[in-house]
C-alpha positions as a Markdown table, in Angstrom:
| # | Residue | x | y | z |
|---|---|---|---|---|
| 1 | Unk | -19.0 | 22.4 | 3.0 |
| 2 | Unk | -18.6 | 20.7 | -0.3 |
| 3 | Unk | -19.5 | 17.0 | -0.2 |
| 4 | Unk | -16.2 | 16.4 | -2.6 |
| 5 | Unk | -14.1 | 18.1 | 0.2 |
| 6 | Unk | -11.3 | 15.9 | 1.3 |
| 7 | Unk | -11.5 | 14.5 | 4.7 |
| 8 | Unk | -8.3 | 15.9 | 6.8 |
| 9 | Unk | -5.9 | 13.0 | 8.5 |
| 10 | Unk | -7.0 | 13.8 | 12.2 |
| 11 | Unk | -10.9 | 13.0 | 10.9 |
| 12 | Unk | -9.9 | 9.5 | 9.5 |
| 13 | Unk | -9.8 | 6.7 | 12.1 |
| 14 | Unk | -6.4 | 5.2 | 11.9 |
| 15 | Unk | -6.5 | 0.9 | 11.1 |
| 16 | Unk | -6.1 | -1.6 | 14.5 |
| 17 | Unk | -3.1 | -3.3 | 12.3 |
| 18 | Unk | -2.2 | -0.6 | 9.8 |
| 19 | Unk | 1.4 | -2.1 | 9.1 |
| 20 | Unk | -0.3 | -5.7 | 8.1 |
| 21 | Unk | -2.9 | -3.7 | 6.5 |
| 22 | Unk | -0.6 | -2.2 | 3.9 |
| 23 | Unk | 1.8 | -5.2 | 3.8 |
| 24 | Unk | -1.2 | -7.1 | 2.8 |
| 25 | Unk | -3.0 | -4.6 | 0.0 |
| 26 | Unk | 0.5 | -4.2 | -1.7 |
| 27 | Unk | 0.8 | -8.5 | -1.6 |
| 28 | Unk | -2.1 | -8.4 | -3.6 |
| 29 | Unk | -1.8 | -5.3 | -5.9 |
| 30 | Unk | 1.8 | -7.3 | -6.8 |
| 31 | Unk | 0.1 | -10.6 | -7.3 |
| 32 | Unk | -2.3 | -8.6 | -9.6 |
| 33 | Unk | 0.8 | -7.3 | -11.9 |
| 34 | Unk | 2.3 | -10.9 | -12.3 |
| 35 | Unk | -1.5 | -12.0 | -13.2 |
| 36 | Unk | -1.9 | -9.8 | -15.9 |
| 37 | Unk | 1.5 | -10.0 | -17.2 |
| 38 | Unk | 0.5 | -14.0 | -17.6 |
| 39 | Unk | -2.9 | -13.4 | -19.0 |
| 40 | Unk | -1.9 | -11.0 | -21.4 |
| 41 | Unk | 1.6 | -13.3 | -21.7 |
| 42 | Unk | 4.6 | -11.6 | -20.6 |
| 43 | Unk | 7.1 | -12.3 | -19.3 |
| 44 | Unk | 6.9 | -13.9 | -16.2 |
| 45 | Unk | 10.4 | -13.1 | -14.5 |
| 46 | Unk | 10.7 | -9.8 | -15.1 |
| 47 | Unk | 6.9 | -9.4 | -13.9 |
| 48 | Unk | 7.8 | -11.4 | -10.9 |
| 49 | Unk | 10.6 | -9.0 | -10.5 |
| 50 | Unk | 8.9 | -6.0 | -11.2 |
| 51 | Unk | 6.1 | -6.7 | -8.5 |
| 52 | Unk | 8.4 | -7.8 | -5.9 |
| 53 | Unk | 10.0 | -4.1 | -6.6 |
| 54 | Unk | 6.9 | -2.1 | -6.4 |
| 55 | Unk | 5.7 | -4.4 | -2.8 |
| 56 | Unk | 9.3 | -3.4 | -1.5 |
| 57 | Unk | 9.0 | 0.4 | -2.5 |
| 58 | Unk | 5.2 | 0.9 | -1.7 |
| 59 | Unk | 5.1 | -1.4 | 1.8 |
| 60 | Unk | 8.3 | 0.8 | 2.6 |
| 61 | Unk | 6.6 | 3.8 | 2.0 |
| 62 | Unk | 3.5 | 3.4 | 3.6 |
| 63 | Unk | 5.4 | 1.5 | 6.6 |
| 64 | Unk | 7.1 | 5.0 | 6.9 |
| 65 | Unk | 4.8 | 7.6 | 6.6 |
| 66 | Unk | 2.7 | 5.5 | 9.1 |
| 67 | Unk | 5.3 | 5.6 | 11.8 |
| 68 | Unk | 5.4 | 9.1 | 11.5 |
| 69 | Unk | 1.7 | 9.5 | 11.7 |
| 70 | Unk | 1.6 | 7.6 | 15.0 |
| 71 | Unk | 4.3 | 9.6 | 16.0 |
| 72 | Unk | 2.8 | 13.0 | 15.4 |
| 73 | Unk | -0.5 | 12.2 | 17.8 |
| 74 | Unk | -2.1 | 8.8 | 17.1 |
| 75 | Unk | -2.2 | 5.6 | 19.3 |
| 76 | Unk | 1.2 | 4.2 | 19.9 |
């Protein structure tokens, strides 16, 4: 087997808080986007607004395809 292969779903260990998990990388990937909008001095509103967008989109998604992974055979 090729060491690039990708590792399938059922292999990967599933998080002990994987909805906090995700709530929390996505907190900080948007505080990220409003820092380098300041540093590099945009503007800050639409930044703000853009980031708390893209947390609402991504911690949906991944709050979603979560669910269904517990659903189809994981730990309740």
């Amino acid at each position: 087997m090729s060491p690039f292969a990708r590792r399938s779903r059922q292999e990967r260990k599933i998080p002990k808080r994987p909805y906090r998990d995700s709530a929390i990388l996505y907190a900080v990937l948007a505080a990220a986007i409003v820092v380098v909008s300041a540093a590099t001095g945009g503007d800050l509103v639409r930044a703000f607004l853009f980031a708390l967008g893209f947390f609402a989109v991504a911690t949906a998604w991944s709050w979603y395809r979560w669910r269904t992974r517990l659903r189809e055979g994981g730990r309740p």
